[in-house]
N, C-alpha and C positions, 0 to 999 in steps of 0.2 A: 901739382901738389902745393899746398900752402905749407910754410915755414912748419907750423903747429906737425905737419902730418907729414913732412921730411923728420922733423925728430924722432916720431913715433916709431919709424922706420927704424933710424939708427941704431936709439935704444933696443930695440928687438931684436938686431943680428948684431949688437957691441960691434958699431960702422964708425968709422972718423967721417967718412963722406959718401957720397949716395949721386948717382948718377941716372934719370928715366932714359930706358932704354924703349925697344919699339914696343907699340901697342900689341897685344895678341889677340885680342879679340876686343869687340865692344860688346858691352851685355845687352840682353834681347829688348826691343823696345825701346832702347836708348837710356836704359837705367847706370850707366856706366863704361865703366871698362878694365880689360885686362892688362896690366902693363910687367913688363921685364924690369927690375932694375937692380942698375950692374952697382957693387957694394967695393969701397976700398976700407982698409984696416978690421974684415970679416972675417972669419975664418970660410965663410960661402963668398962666394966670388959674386953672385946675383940669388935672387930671390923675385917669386913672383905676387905682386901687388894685385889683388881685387877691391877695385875703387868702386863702391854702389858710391849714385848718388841720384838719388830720386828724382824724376824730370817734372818741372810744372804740367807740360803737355805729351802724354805720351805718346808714340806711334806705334802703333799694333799693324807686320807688314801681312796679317789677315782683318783687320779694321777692329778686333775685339779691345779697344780700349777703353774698356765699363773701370767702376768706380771697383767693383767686384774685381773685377782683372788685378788694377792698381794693389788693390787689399794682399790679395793672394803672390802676387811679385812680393812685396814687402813683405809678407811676412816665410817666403821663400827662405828670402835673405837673413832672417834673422835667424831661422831651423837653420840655416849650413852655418854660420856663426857657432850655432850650440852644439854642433856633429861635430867641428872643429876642436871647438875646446872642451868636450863632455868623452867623446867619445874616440876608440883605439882600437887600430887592427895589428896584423902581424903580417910578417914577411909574405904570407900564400896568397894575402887581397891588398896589396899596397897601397899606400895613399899619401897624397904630400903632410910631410909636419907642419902643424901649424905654431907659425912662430908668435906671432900676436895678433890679438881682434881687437877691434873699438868702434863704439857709434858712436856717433855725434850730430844733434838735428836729425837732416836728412840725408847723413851720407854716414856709411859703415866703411870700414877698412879691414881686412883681413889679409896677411904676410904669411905665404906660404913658401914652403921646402920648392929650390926649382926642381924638377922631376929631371930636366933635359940635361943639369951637371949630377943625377942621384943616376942615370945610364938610362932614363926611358926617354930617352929626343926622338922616338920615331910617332908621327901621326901616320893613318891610314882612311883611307876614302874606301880602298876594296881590300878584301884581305883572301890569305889563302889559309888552308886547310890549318895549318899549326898555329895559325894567329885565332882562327873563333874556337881552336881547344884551347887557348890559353886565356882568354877572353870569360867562356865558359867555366874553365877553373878557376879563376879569381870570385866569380858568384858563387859555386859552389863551396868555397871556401869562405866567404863573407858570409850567406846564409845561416852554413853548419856555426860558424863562431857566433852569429847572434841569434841562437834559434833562441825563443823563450823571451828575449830580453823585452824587457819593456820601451817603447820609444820615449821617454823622457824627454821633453822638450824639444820634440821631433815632431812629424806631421804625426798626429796618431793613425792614419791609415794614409802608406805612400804612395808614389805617382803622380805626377803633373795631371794626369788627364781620370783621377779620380772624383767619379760622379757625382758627389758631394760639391765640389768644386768648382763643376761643370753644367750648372743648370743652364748659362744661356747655351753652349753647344748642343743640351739635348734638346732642347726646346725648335732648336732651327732644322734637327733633322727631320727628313721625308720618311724613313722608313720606319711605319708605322708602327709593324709589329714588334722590330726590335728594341723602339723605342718604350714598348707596353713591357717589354720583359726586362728594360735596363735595371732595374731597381733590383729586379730577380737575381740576375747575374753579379750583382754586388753585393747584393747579400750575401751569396753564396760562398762570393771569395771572403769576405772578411766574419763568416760563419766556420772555417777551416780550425782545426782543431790546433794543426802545427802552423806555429806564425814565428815569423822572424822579423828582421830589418830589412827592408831593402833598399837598393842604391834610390831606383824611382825615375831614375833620367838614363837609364847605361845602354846607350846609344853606341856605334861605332866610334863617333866624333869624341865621346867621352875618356878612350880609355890610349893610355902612351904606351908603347913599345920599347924593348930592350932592342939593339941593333939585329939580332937574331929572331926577332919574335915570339920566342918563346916562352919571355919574360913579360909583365904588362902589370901598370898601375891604373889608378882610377880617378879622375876630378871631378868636380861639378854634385855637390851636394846639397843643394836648395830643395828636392824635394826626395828625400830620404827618413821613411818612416814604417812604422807597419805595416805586416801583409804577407803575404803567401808568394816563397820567391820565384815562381810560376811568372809574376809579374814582371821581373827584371828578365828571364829568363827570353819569353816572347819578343817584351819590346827590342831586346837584344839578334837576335835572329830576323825580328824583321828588321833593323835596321841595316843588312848587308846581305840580306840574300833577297832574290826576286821569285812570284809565286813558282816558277818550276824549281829552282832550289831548294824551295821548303819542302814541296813534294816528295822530293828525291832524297836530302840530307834530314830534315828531322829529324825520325823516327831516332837514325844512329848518334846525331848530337846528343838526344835525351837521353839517350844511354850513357852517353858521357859521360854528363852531365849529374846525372843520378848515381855514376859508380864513384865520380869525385865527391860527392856531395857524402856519402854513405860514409867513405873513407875518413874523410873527416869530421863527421858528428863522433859527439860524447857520448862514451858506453851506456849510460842508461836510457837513450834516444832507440827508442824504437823505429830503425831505418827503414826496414819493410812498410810498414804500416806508413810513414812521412810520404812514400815512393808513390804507394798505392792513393794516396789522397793530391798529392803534386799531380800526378800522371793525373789523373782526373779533371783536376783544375785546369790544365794545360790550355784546351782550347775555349774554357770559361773567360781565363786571363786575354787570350788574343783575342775574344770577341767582346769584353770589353774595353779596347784598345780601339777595335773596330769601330764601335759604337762611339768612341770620341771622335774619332778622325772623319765618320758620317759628318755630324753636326758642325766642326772646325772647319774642314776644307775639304768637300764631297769632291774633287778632283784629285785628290792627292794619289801619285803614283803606288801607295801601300793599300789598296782599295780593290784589291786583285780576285781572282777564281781563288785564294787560297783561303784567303780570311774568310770569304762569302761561303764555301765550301765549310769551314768550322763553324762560321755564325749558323748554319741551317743545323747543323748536327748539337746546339747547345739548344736554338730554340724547340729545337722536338724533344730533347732531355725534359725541359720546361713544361710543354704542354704533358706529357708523359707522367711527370712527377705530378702535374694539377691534378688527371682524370685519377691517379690512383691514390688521392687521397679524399 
């Protein structure tokens, strides 16, 4: 940290002195990183730093480092800047506070709430039954709170792997026909009558635990924007279960899923009708998941009998709905 962005620091948690504690991550691509740093004269004992700073040469550890790519990182960065300081949850979708943002050139900073002194210091690689309901309920409680809103200064339709975004991955896939119908299936989802916010990355990796797990917050808002939360919904499930667990647990997740989600929408929110269009989109949303990860990394272990079982059952929806208009 230069002098200029130790101050910045201080000033935002009222610190006498400031101390870099270890790295937690480096950001993808080598745009950064994540760093701990431990605070004296704070009333927060540490706080965590997210240092972008833009690389001359980037490395992409799938080789996608287009000028497009570049675009789309940065401007990542600048939507979680704006979710930061724009936008507020409550206690049921937690999130770290944000203490201060700033860009400068080509490096942003953003001081967040440490989660790991707020009581969620647990990560998870595999989880069990009361960690993906609690996981579960924090989207359904996210969603219900921003059904309607507008994404203001957010991606306007979210997801990393939103098609719009993703022209070179679809361009590189082999499968023809679902390639002919990607456009279909996007349309589809951002044609939904009920749209909310969604997280857009809520991954397993994403989200911290209370010591019990029954508690859970949420990081990582770079691409957090409109859409049908179907889409957080999926990417979330597959990121911790393997195709015979989808199988076997879905169906009852959704149910969940759906009864949290009802629970907390606003009385004038028609929850039946939301239910019945989410439920629908359900496997719209995982195949077009599917469809990016074709084109990214046609090996990737999420590439299973389960997705390719959804993806046939969307594409005959598709051809069905052509002949019958």
């Amino acid at each position: 940290m230069t002098p200029e962005q130790q101050d910045f620091v201080l000033r935002a948690c009222g610190a006498s002195s400031l101390c870099a504690g270890a790295t937690i991550q480096s950001l993808w691509s080598g745009y950064g990183e994540i760093v701990r740093v431990h605070l004296q004269g704070s009333r927060r004992p540490s706080v965590i730093l997210k240092h972008v700073k833009f690389p001359v040469e980037a490395e992409h550890p799938g080789g996608w480092n287009t000028d497009r790519s570049h675009r789309r990182k940065v401007r990542s960065y600048q939507v979680e800047t704006n979710w930061y300081q724009n936008f507020s949850t409550d206690d049921s979708c937690r999130i770290p506070a944000c203490l201060a943002a700033c860009s400068h050139g080509d490096e942003m900073l953003i001081v967040l709430e440490d989660l790991d002194v707020a009581g969620f210091d647990g990560r998870r690689t595999s989880v069990k039954d009361q960690e993906i309901r609690a996981c579960l309920g924090w989207l359904a409680h996210f969603h219900a709170l921003f059904l309607g809103v507008e994404p203001e200064g957010l991606w306007p339709v979210g997801t990393y792997w939103h098609l719009e975004t993703r022209p070179d991955e679809l361009e590189a896939m082999d499968d023809a026909e679902l390639k002919a119908a990607a456009a279909d299936i996007d349309r589809t989802l951002n044609e939904c009558r009920f749209k909310t916010i969604v997280h857009g990355d809520a991954k397993l990796a994403n989200f911290c635990f209370s010591p019990s797990g029954q508690e859970v917050a949420a990081v990582d808002f770079q691409y957090v924007g409109g859409g049908c939360g179907m889409k957080d919904v999926v990417y979330f499930l597959g990121s911790c279960m393997d195709e015979r667990e989808c199988e076997k647990r879905v169906p009852g997740l959704l149910d969940l899923y759906f009864s949290e989600l009802k629970a907390a929408l606003r009385r004038d929110v028609d929850g039946d009708a939301l239910e019945k269009e989410w439920r629908d989109m359900f496997a719209f949303a995982w195949t077009d998941f599917h469809r990016f990860l074709l084109g990214w990394m046609p090996g990737h272990w999420k590439i299973n009998r389960y997705s390719k079982r959804l993806t046939r059952e969307v594409l005959c929806k598709i051809q069905n709905r052509k002949k019958n208009h």
